[in-house]
C-alpha positions as CSV (number, residue, x, y, z in Angstrom):
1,X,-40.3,-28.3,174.7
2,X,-41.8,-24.5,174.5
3,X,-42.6,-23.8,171.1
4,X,-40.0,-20.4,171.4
5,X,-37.4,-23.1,171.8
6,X,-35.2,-24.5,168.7
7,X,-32.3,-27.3,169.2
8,X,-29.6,-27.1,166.8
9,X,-26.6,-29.6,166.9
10,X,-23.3,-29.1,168.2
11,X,-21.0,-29.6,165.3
12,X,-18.1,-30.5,167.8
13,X,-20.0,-32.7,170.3
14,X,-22.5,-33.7,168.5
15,X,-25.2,-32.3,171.4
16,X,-27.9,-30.2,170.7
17,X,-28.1,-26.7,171.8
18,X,-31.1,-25.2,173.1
19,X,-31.4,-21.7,172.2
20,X,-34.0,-19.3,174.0
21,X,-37.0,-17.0,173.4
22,X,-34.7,-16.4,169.9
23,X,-38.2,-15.6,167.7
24,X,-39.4,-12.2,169.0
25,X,-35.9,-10.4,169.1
26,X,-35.3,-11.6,166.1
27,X,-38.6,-10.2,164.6
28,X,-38.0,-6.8,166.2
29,X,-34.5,-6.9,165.0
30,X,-35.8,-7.2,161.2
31,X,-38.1,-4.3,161.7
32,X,-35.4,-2.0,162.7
33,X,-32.8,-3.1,159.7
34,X,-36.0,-3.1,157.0
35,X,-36.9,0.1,158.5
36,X,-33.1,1.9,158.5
37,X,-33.2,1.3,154.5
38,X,-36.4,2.4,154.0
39,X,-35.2,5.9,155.9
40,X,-32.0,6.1,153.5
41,X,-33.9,5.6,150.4
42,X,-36.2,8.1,151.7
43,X,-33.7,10.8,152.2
44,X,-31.6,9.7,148.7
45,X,-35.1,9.8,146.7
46,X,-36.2,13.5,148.2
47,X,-32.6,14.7,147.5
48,X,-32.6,13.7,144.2
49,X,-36.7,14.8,143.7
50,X,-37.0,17.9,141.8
51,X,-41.0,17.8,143.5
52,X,-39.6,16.8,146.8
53,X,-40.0,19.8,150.1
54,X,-38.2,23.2,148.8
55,X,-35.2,24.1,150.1
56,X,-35.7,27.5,152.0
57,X,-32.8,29.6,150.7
58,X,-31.7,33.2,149.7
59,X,-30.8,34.5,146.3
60,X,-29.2,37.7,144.6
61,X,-28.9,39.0,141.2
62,X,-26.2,39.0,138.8
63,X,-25.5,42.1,137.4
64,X,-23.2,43.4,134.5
65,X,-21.1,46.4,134.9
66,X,-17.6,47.6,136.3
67,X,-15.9,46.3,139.3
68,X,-12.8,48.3,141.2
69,X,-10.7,45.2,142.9
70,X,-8.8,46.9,146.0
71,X,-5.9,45.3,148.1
72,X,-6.7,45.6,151.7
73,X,-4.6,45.7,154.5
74,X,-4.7,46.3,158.2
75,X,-2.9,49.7,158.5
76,X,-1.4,51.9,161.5
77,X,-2.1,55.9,161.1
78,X,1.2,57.9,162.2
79,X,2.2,61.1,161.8
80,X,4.4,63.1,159.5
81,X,6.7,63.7,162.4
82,X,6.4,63.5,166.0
83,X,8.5,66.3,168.3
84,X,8.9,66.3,171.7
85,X,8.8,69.9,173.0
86,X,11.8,70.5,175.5
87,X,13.6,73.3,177.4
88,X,16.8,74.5,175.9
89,X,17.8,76.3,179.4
90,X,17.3,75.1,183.1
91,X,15.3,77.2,185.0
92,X,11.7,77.4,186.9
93,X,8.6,77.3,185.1
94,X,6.1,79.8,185.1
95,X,3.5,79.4,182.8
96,X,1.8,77.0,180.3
97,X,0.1,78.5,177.9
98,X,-1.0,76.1,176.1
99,X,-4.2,73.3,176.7
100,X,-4.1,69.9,176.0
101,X,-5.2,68.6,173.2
102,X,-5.2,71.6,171.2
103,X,-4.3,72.5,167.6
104,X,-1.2,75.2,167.4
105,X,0.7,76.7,165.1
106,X,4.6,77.0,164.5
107,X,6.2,79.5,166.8
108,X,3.3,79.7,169.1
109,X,3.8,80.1,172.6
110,X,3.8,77.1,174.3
111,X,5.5,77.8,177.6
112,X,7.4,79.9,179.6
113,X,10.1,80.2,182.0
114,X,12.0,82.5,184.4
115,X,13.5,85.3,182.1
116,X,14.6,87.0,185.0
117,X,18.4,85.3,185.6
118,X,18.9,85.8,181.9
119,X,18.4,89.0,181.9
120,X,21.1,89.5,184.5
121,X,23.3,87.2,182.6
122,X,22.3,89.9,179.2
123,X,23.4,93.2,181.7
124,X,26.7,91.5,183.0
125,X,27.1,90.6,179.2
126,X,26.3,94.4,177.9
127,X,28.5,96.1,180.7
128,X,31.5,93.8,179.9
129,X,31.4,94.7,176.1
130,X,31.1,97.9,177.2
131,X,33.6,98.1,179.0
132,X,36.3,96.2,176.8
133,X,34.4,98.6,174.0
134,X,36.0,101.7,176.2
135,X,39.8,99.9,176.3
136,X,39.7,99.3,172.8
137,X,39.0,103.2,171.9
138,X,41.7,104.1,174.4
139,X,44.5,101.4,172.9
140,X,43.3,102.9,169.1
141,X,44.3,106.6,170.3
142,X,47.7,105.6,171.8
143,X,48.3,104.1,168.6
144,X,48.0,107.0,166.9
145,X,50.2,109.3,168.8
146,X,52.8,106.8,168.9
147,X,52.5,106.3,165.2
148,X,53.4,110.3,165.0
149,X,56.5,109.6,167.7
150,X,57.8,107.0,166.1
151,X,57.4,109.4,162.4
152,X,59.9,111.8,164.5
153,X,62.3,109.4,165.3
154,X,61.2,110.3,169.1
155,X,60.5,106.4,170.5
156,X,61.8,103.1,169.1
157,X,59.6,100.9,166.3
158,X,59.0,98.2,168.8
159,X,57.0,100.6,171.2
160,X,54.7,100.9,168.2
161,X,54.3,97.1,167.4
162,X,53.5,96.4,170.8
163,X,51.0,99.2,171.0
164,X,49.9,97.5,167.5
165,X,49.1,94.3,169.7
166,X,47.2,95.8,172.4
167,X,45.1,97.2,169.7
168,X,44.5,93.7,168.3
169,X,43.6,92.1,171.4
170,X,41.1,94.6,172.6
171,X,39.3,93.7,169.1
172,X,39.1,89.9,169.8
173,X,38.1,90.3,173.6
174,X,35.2,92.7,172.0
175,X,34.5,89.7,169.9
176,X,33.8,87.4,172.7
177,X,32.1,90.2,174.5
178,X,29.7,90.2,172.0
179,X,29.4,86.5,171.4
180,X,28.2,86.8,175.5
181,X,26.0,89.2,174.6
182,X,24.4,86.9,172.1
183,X,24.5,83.9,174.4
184,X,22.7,85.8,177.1
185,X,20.0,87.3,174.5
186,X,19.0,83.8,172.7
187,X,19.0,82.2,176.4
188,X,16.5,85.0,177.1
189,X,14.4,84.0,173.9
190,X,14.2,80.4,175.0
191,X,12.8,81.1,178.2
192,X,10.1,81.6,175.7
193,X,9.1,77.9,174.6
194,X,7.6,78.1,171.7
195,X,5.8,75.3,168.8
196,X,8.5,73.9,166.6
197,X,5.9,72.7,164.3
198,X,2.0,73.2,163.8
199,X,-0.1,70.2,164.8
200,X,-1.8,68.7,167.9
201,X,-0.4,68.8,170.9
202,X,-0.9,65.8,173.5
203,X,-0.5,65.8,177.4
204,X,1.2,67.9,179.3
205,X,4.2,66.1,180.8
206,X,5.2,69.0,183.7
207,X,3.6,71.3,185.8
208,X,4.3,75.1,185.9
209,X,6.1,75.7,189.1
210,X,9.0,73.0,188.5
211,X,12.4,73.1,187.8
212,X,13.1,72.4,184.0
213,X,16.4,71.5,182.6
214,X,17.7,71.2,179.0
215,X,18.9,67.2,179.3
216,X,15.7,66.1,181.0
217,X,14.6,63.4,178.7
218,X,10.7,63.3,178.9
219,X,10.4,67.6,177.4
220,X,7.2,69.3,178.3
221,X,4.7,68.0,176.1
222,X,4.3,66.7,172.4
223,X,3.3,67.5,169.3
224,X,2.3,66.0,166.8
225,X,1.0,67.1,163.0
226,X,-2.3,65.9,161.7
227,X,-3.0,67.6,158.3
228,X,-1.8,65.7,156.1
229,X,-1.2,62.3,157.9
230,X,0.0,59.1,156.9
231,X,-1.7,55.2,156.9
232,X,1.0,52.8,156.7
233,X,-0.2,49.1,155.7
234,X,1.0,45.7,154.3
235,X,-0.1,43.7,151.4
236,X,1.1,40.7,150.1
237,X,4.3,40.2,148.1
238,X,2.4,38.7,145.1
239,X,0.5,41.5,144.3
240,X,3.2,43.9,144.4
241,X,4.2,43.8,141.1
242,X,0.6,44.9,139.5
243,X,0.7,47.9,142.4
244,X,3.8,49.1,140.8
245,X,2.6,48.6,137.1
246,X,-0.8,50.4,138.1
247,X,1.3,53.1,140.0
248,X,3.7,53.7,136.9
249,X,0.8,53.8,134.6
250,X,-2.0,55.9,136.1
251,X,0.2,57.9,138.7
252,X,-1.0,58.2,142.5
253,X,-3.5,55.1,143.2
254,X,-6.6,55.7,145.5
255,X,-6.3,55.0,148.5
256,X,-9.4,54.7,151.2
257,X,-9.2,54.4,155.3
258,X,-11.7,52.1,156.7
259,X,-12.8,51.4,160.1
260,X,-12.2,48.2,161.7
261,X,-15.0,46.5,160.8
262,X,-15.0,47.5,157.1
263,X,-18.4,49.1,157.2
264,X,-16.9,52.8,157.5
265,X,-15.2,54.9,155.1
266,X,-12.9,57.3,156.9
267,X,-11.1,59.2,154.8
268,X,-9.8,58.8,150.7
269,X,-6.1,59.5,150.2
270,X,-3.8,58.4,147.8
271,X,-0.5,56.0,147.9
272,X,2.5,58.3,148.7
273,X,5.5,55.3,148.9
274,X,6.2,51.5,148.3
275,X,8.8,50.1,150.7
276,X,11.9,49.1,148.8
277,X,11.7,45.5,150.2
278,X,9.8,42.5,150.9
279,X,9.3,41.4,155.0
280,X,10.3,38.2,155.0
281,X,8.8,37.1,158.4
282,X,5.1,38.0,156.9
283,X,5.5,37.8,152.6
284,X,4.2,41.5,152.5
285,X,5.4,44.9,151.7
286,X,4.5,48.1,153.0
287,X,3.1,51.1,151.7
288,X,2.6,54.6,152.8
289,X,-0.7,56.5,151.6
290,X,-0.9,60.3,152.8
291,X,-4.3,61.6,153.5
292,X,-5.2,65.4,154.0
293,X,-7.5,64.3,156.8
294,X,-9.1,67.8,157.0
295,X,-12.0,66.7,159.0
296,X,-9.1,65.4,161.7
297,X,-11.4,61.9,161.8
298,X,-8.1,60.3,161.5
299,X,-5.7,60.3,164.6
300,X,-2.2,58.8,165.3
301,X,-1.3,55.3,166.2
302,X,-5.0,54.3,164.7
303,X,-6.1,51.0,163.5
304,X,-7.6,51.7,159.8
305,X,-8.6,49.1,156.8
306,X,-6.8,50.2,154.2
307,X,-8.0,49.7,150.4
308,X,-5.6,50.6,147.6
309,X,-7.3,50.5,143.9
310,X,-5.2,48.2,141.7
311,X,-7.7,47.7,138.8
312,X,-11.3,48.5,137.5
313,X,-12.3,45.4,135.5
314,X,-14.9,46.7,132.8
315,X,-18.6,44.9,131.4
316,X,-18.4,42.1,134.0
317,X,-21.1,39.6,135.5
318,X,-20.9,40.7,139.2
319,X,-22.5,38.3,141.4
320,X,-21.7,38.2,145.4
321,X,-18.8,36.2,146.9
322,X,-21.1,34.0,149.4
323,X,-22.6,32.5,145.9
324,X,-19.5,30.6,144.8
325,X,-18.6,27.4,145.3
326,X,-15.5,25.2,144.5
327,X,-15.2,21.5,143.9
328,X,-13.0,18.9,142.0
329,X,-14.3,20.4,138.4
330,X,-13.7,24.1,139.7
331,X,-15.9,26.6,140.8
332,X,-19.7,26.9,140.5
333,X,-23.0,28.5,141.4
334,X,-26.4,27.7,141.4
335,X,-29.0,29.1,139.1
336,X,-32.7,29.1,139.8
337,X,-35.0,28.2,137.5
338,X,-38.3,29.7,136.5
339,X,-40.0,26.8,138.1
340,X,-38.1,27.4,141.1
341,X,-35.2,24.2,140.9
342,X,-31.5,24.9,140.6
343,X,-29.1,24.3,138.1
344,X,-25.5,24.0,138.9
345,X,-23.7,25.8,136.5
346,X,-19.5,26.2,136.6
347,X,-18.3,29.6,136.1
348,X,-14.6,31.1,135.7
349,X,-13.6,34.0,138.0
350,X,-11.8,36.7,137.0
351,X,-11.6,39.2,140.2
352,X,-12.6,39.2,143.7
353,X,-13.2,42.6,145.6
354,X,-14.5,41.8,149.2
355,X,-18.6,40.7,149.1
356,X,-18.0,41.0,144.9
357,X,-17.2,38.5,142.8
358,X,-16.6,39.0,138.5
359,X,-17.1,36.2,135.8
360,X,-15.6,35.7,132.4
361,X,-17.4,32.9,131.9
362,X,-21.1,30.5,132.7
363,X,-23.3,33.3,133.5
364,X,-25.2,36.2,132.3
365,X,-26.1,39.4,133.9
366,X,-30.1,39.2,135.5
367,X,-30.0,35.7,136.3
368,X,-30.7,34.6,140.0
369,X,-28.1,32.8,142.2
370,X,-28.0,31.1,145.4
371,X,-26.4,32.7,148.0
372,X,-27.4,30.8,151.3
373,X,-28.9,27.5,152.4
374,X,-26.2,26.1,149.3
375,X,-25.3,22.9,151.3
376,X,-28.7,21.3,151.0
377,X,-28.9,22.0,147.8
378,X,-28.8,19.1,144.5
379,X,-28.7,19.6,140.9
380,X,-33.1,20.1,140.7
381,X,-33.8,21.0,144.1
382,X,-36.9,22.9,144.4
383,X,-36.3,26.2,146.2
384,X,-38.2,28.1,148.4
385,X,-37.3,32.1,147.9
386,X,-38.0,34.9,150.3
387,X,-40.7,37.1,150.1
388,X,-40.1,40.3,148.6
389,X,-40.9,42.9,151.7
390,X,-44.5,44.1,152.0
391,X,-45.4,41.2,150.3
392,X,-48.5,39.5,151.6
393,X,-48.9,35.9,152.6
């Protein structure tokens, strides 16, 4: 028998088993398993070794001061009003005399159309008046002179009562004479379109050169007013009641438009309305800030970041968001050292405002926190910090 052979016995038949070439995999097999622990304890023992490889990471320093806390919210910029300018009379029209895009002024000329069949409609208008003007004067002097016949018992009293009619009708047909007259001179003024409102006006929706008509639905262009405008946004529900405290008590909050990507301030305004009702499909209600926007950087139907003041929290530790962590004892930091290890050290948090984080309690202002590379961290890590810039080496 090869010396890599063994025989053990069968404990069921009682014949030996001959097991195979079972001494070099079970060597090898030994070397892996000793050398598996060996790895874990290495990793456990340089984790837990204050004078073990530093842990590259970047820091920040608390500071003490005052902290504004804002509510944001994503927010829709919309005008004060929106008009639709439209023809109040059919006709052709001639002229546009306005350009797109372009800031105008209340009763400017925007447009205009055919005056010329109005004015005919104004002449036929005049000339009736006129003319009905002429009958009246005529019926007034036959009432006199019958007034004097009827003194001298010459004609009857009813020849006067009817003259007295005539007289009375010729009044009310001057009446609608002149209500024609009026008709014909305001259609003549709105052949003349002009702004209802100052603002911007958008696109022009119909050439010169077309028939226009009163009922046509789309109008000839739009306008729409920019200074002041509106930001309407949500927050949530829960926070609504210290944005009515803080409104009650310090007046009109502060309100700042930010671009999409929060690194842009916009415009500053201040919070005009809160909605008189929670949305219940989203847990927010909305507010309405106005903004002067006299730089015109805001525009309607905009996507803004808005940020409404709520609070200034006074003499705080201010350290950055990215530096807190949370675990089953509550939240914490770490501090480094003067030799360069970190301590973990819990903290209570009073206010977050976006990259800003204030503490009531487990640090002081100056001291240096972690604020990157915190998952390879242990209580008495050693910590590599970054060079300060310019720094040699």
């Amino acid at each position: 028998m090869d010396a890599s052979e063994s025989t053990f016995t069968d404990l069921t038949s009682n014949r030996p088993l001959l097991l195979r070439g079972w001494r070099p995999w079970a060597l090898a097999g030994g070397v892996l398993l000793l050398g598996f622990f060996l790895f874990r304890g290495g990793k456990k023992d340089a984790a837990a070794n204050p004078g073990g490889r530093a842990v590259p990471v970047a820091v920040a320093k608390a500071r003490k001061g005052d902290m504004a806390v804002h509510l944001t919210g994503l927010g829709t910029v919309t005008a004060l009003s929106n008009v639709t300018v439209k023809s109040r009379v059919d006709g052709q029209l001639e002229r546009i005399a306005f350009t797109e895009g372009q800031m105008v002024r209340e009763g400017e000329l925007l447009a205009e159309i055919d005056p010329r069949p109005f004015q005919v409609q104004l002449m036929q208008a005049e000339g009736q008046y006129a003319k009905d003007q002429a009958a009246y004067q005529n019926a007034q002097a036959d009432l006199r002179r019958l007034e004097g016949l009827v003194q001298q018992g010459i004609i009857s009293r009813q020849q006067l009562d009817t003259q007295v009619t005539s007289v009375a009708q010729y009044q009310a047909a001057l009446k609608s004479d002149q209500a024609q007259v009026e008709n014909a001179k305001l259609n003549l003024v709105y052949s003349h379109i002009t702004a209802p409102i100052s603002g911007r006006v958008g696109l022009r929706l119909v050439d010169a050169g077309n028939i226009v008509h009163a009922s046509d639905a789309n109008g000839i262009a739009t306008i729409a007013p920019i200074q002041p405008i509106n930001v309407l946004f949500a927050v949530p529900a829960d926070n609504i009641q210290k944005v009515l405290s803080q409104n009650a008590k310090a007046g009109k909050l502060p309100v700042e438009a930010w671009d999409r990507d929060l690194k842009t301030r916009l415009a500053t305004g201040s919070l005009a309305a809160i909605d008189n009702q929670v949305d219940i499909t989203t847990g927010t209600v909305r507010l309405k800030a106005i903004f002067t926007n006299d730089d015109r950087v805001l525009f309607p139907n905009q996507f803004v970041n808005a940020q409404l003041l709520v609070d200034t929290l006074h003499d705080v530790v201010i350290v950055p968001t990215a530096a807190i962590q949370r675990g089953p004892q509550g939240a914490f930091v770490y501090v480094v050292k003067p030799d360069n290890t970190v301590e973990l050290r819990f903290i209570e948090v009073q206010g977050t405002d976006g990259d800003d984080t204030a503490l009531t309690k487990g640090l002081s202002g100056g001291e240096t926190v972690v604020t990157d590379g915190l998952e390879k961290l242990r209580p008495g890590s050693k910590v590599s910090l970054p060079k300060a810039p310019g720094a040699k080496g």
